[in-house]
N, C-alpha and C positions, 0 to 999 in steps of 0.2 A: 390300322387306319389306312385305308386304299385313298389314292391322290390322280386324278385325271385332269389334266390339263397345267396351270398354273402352281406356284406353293404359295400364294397370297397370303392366303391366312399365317403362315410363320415366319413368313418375312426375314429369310435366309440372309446371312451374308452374299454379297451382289460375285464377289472373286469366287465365293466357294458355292454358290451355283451357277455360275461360268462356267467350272473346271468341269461342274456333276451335268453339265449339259451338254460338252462338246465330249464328255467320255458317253456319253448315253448316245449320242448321234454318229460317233466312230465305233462305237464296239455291239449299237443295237440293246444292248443288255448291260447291266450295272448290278451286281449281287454283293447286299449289306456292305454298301458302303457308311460308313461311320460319319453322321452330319451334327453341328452341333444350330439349332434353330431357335430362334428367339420367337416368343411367343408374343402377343399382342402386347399381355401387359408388362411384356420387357425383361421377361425373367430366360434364360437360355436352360433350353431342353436336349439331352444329348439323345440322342435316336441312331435307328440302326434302319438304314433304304437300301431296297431293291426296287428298281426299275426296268421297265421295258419300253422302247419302242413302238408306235403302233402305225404302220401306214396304210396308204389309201390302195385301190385299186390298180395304180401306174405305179404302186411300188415308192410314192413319196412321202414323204416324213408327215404325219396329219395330226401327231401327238405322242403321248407317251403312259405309261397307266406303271402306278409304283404301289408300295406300300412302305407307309416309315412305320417302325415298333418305338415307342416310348421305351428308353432305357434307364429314365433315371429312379424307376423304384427297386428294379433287380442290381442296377448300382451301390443305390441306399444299401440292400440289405444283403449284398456282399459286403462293404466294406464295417457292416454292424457285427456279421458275422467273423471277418477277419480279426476286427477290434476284440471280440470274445473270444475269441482263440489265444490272440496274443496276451490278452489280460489273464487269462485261465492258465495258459503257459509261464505267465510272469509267478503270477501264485505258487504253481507247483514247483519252480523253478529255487523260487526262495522259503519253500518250506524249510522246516527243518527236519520234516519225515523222510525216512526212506518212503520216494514214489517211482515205481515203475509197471510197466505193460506187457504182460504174456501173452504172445499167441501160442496157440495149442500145438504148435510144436515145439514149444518150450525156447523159442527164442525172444529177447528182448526188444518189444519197439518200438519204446520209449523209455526214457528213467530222467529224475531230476536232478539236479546239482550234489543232492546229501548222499544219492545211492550211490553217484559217480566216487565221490568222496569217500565213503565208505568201501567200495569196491577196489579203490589206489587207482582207478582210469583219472580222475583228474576233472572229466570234460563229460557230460553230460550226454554228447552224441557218441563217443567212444562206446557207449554203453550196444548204441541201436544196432541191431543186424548179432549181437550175439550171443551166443548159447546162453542160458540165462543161470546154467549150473555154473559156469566159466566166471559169472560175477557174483556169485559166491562161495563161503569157505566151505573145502570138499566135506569134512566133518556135519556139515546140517546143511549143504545141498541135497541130501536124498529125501533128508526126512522133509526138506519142504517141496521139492516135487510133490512129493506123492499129495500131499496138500492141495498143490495146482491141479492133480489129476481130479481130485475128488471135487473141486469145484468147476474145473469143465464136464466132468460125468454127472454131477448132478444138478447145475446150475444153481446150489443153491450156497449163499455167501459164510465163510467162518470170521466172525468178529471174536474180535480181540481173545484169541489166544499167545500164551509168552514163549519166547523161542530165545534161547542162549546162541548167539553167533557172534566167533570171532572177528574184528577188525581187519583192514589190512596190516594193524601192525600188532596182530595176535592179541588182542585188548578182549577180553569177555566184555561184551555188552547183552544188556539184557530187551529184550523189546516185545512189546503187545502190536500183534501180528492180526491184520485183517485182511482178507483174500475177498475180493467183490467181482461177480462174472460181467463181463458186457457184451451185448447184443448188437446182431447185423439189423438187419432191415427186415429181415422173414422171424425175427424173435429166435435164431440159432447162437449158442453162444459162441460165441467167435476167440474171445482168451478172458485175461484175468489181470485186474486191475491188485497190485500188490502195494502196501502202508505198510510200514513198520513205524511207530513210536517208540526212540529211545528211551528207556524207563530209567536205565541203569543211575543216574544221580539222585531220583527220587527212591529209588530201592535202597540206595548206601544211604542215604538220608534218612530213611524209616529205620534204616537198622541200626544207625549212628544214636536217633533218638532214641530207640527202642534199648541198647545197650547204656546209654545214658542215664535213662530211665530204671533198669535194675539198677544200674549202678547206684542211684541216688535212693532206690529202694530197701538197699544193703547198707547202706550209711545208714537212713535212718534206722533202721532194723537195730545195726550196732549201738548204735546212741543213745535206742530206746532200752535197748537192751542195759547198757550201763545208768541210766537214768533208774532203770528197775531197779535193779540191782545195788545203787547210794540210798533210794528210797526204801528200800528195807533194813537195810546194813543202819540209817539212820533211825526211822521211824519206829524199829523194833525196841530198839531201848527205850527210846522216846515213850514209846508206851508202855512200859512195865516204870519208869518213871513217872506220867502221871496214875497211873496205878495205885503207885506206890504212896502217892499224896492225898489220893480218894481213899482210900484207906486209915492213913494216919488222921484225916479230919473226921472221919465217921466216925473215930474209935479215942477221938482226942476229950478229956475231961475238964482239963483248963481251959480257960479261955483265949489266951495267949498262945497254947499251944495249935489251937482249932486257926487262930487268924495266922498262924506261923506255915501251919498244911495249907491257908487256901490260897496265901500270897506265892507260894511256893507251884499250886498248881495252877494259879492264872499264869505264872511265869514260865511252866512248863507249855502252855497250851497257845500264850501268844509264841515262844518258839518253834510250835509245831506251825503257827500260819503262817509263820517267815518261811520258814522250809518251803513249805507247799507254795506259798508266793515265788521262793527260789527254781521250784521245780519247774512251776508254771511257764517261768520264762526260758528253762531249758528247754522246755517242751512237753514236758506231761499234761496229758490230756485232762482237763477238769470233767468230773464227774461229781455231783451232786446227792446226796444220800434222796434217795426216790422219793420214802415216804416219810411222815412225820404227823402225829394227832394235831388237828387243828380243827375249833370251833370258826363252823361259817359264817354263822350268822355277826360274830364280834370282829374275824376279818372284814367283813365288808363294812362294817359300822366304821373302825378304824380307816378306812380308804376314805370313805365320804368325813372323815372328820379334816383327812388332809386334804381334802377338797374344796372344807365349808368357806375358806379368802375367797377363792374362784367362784363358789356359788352365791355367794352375798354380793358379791360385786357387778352378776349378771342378773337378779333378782332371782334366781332359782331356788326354790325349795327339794332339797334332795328324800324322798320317804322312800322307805324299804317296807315291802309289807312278806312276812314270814311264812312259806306256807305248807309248815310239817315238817319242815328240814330239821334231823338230829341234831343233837348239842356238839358234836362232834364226830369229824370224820377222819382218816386215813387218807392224807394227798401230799402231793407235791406243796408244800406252804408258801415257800419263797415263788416258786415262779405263776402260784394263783394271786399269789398278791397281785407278783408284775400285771398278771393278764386283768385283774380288775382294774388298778391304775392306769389301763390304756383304754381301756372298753369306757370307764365313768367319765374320762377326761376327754376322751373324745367324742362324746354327748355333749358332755357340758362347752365344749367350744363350738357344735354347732350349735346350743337352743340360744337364740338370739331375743325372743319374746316374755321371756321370766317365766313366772308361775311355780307348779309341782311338777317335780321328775319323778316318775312313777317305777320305783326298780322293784323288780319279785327276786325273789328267792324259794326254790319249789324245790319238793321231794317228789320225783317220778314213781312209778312203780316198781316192783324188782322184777328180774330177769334174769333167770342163771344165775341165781342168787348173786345179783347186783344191781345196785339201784342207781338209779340218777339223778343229779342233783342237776338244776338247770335255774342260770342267773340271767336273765334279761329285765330290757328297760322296753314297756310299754306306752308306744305313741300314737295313743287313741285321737291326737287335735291334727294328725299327717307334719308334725314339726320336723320332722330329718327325711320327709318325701324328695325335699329339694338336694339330695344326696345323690339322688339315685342310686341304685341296687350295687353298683363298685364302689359305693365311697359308704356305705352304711358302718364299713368297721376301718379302724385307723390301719394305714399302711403296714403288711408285713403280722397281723394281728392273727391273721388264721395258719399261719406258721408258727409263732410264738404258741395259742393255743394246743396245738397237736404234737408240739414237745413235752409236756404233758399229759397226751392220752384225751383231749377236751377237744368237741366239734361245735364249731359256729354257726349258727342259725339264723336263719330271717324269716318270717312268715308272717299271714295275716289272718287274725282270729278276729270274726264279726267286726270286721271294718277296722282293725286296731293294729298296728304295725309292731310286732313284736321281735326284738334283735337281742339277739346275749350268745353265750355258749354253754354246753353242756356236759360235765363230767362224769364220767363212770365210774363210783366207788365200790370196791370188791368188799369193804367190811364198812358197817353203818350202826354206828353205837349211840345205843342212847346213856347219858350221864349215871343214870343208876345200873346198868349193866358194867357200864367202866367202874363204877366205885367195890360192885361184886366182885370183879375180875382182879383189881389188885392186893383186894385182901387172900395172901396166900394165895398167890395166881401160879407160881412154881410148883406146885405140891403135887407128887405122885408123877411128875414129866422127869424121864429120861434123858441127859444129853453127854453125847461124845463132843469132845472136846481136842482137837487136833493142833497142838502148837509145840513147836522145837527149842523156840523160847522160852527157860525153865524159870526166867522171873516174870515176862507175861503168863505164864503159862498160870501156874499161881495166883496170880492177881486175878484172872480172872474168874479162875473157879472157886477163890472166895467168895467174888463176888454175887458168882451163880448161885453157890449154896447158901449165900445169904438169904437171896430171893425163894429160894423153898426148891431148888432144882436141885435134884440126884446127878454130879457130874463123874464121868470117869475118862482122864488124861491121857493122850501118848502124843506120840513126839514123829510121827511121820505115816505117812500114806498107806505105809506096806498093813502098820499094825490096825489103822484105819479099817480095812478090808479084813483082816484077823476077827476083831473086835464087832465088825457088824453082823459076819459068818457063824458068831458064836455066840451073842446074844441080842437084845433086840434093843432100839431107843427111839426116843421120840422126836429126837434132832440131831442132827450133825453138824459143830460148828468148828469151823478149821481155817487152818491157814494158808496160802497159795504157796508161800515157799517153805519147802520142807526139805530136809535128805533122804535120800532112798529113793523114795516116791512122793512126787510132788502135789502139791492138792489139784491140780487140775487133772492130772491122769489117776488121780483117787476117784476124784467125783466120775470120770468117763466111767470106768470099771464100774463104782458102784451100779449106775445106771443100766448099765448092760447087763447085770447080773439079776439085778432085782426086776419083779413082777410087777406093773404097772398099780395095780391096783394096792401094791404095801408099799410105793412109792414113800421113800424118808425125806422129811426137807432137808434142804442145805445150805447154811450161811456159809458161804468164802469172805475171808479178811485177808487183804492185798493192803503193802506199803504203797504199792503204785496205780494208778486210776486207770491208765491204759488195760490194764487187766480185765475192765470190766465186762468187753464183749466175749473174750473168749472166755469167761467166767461164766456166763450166762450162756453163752451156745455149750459150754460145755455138758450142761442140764443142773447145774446149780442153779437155785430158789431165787438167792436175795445177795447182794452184795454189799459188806460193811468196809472203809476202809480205816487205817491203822494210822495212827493210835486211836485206836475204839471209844467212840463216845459212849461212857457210860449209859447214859439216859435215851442214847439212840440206840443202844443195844436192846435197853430193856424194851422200848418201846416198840421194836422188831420181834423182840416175842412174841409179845403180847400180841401182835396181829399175827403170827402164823399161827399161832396157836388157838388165837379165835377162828382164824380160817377155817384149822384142821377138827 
């Protein structure tokens, strides 16, 4: 802004344009003088004048000609700029990172409080002005030069790699290392911007866990170990004892004697659930016998009967209509109950309007010689619409299901909302096939028989040859493998613990040895229920455990051998 004659418009201080007038008329000339001018509407504006003198022809004074700059935006955004610096400095200052500044010749021209600290200088400017190998330990000053070199030579940045360097007070610390280049004004890299994050408490910390963690993976290991090892030492007797009562009551003539065997083996069999209650809480893992013959259609009839309070009192009529499903299947019993009694029950708490609840019961088609059985409730009047599609099954319902082997459904067939789940049965009996199959279902099958226990051992191969099975006995793993190398069987049924050779490393062997296609099945019988996964990765069939239910034994034949 150029100014001729007067400064009206800014209406100076009167003293400090005095002073700016009688220097302009004694020296001719006034270069950026510093003025501070109030502007009209009262606000003072700091400015930077140069004036001149201007006179007339006889050399007398006739005016003066200046230009003031407006200073107070480049004020503003110095002191914005300052305020960032010192704010940005305050930061780096109280990191707790090593930060410091390489120039490319490897001296230091900045660092913050943590590097000072770690370096033993104390003081943060102590650091500036030098060598930058000098503030660090000689041991992995070279290896991180060269680091710095590779990021002024390439300008491009190394994040977080880990660098071991001593303390000043020889302390191994561990740190994730980032090297970042910074630029002049022409885009040249000019040095290198150094972070180190101390890791080192979090690294003893994972490792603290991480050793804590076996640790407590070793314990349990022991525990379970000795857990195995009561539960056979118990349960082995335990079963050649009730054996021993299935036995005496099948073969008992009096009548007194028959009620003497069975009082004897209900007393046997509730001390085996104590045990297993016992174990339970030591910690053995419960494990559920898989399979078991169960009539569908009378399950579910049984649900809706424990239902019929709840449905009379909401006016609901519960019908099942049947459609082809077997008289009997091969499934988990106990936990299709559970899944019915959650799927029926949580219909019947939403239908609020009475009527008929319409449940199917369908036999799919087979597949890989397996078929599906599929239970849903069809809601042709949209009554569980007001559900919407997350609330269709009760909370936690499609986990429950798929413990199991059973998948939950929803869909919509000609406008009718159809919701249930669906199981895959691997063997589908109808009631006259079951009635063929147990007359004489043993006859002409094969079975080795593996147990070290010489009164289970007994017991059970009476009981095999009762049923019409051919059995032949030994007492441990080795003769296992002897016994199948030399003649041939239809089944292998054995024990986990054995001497010699164990049934688990029986069954691997066998497996490796034999040709897929003469694949033998294999029952394992375990004291302890933990056993069951490596029982089954091992390439065993089916897992029973001890003391052997008679009736679930048998009935575990009967389906591999329908399988087979």
């Amino acid at each position: 802004m150029s100014i001729c004659g007067d400064r009206s418009d800014f209406a100076a201080d009167y003293d400090e344009y005095r002073n700016f007038i009688s220097g302009l008329f004694s020296e001719s000339w006034i270069r950026d003088s510093r003025q501070s001018f109030k502007t009209a509407s009262g606000s003072t504006v700091p400015v930077k004048e140069s004036a001149m003198l201007v006179k007339d022809a006889s050399s007398g004074a006739s005016g003066w000609l200046g230009r003031v700059t407006d200073l107070s935006i480049a004020e503003s955004s110095s002191f914005e700029l300052n305020s960032a610096r010192i704010l940005t400095r305050t930061f780096i200052d109280n990191s707790d990172d090593l930060i410091a500044a390489i120039s490319p010749d490897k001296t230091c021209m900045m660092a913050n409080n943590a590097f000072a600290d770690f370096a033993g200088l104390g003081a943060a400017h102590l650091c500036e002005g030098r060598s930058f190998s000098d503030c660090l330990p000689p041991r992995t000053a070279t290896d991180f030069l060269k680091a710095v070199d590779e990021v002024l030579a390439d300008g491009e940045e190394l994040d977080s790699f880990v660098m071991v360097m001593p303390d000043c007070r020889s302390r191994d610390r561990i740190f994730s290392v980032r090297l970042s280049p910074f630029m002049d004004a022409s885009e040249k890299v000019c040095g290198v911007v150094f972070s180190g994050r101390d890791m080192t408490g979090k690294v003893e910390a994972e490792n603290s866990a991480r050793e804590s963690a076996d640790s407590a993976r070793e314990a349990l290991r022991q525990r379970s170990e000795v857990i195995r090892n009561m539960s056979h030492e118990l349960r082995t007797p335990l079963s050649g004892i009730i054996g021993a009562f299935e036995v005496l009551r099948a073969s008992c003539r009096e009548p007194g004697q028959g009620q003497c065997a069975e009082g004897g083996l209900i007393a046997a069999k509730r001390l085996n659930e104590v045990l297993g209650e016992i174990l339970g809480l030591a910690g053995e893992d419960d494990f559920e016998v898989t399979v078991g013959k169960v009539e569908p259609e009378k399950l579910v009839r049984s649900v809706f009967e424990a239902f019929a309070p709840l449905a009379s009192e909401k006016g609901v009529e519960l019908s099942l209509e049947n459609e082809g499903t077997p008289d009997f299947i091969y499934s988990n019993g106990k936990r299709l109950r559970l899944a019915l009694f959650r799927f029926v029950g949580h219909v019947l708490d939403n239908l609020n309007d009475g009527g008929e609840a319409f449940f199917h019961l369908r036999r799919q088609g087979a597949e890989n010689d397996c078929e599906d059985l599929e239970f849903y409730f069809a809601d042709s009047a949209s009554r569980l619409a007001h559900l919407g599609k997350e609330r269709f099954f009760p909370q936690g319902f499609t986990g429950l299901a798929g413990a199991f082997g059973a998948d939950a459904f929803s869909r919509d067939v000609s406008g009718s909302l159809e919701l249930g789940f669906r199981i895959s049965c691997p063997s589908l009996l109808e009631a006259t096939t079951a009635k063929k199959l147990e007359k004489g279902f043993g006859s002409g099958r094969r079975i080795l028989l593996a147990e070290d226990d010489i009164n289970s051992q007994a017991r059970m191969r009476m009981q095999l040859e009762k049923w019409g099975y051919s059995v032949r006995s030994v007492s441990n793993g080795s003769e296992v493998l002897d016994c199948l190398r030399e003649d041939g069987f239809d089944l292998l049924l054995l024990d986990i613990q054995m001497p010699e050779m164990d049934g688990l490393e029986a069954v691997r062997r066998i497996r490796a040895e034999e040709a897929d296609a003469n694949s033998i099945p294999i029952i394992c019988m375990s004291a302890y229920r933990g056993d069951v996964e490596k029982i089954l990765d091992s390439g065993a069939n089916h897992f029973l455990p001890k003391p052997v239910d008679t009736a679930a034994l048998k009935r575990l034949l009967e389906r591999v051998f329908i399988e087979a």
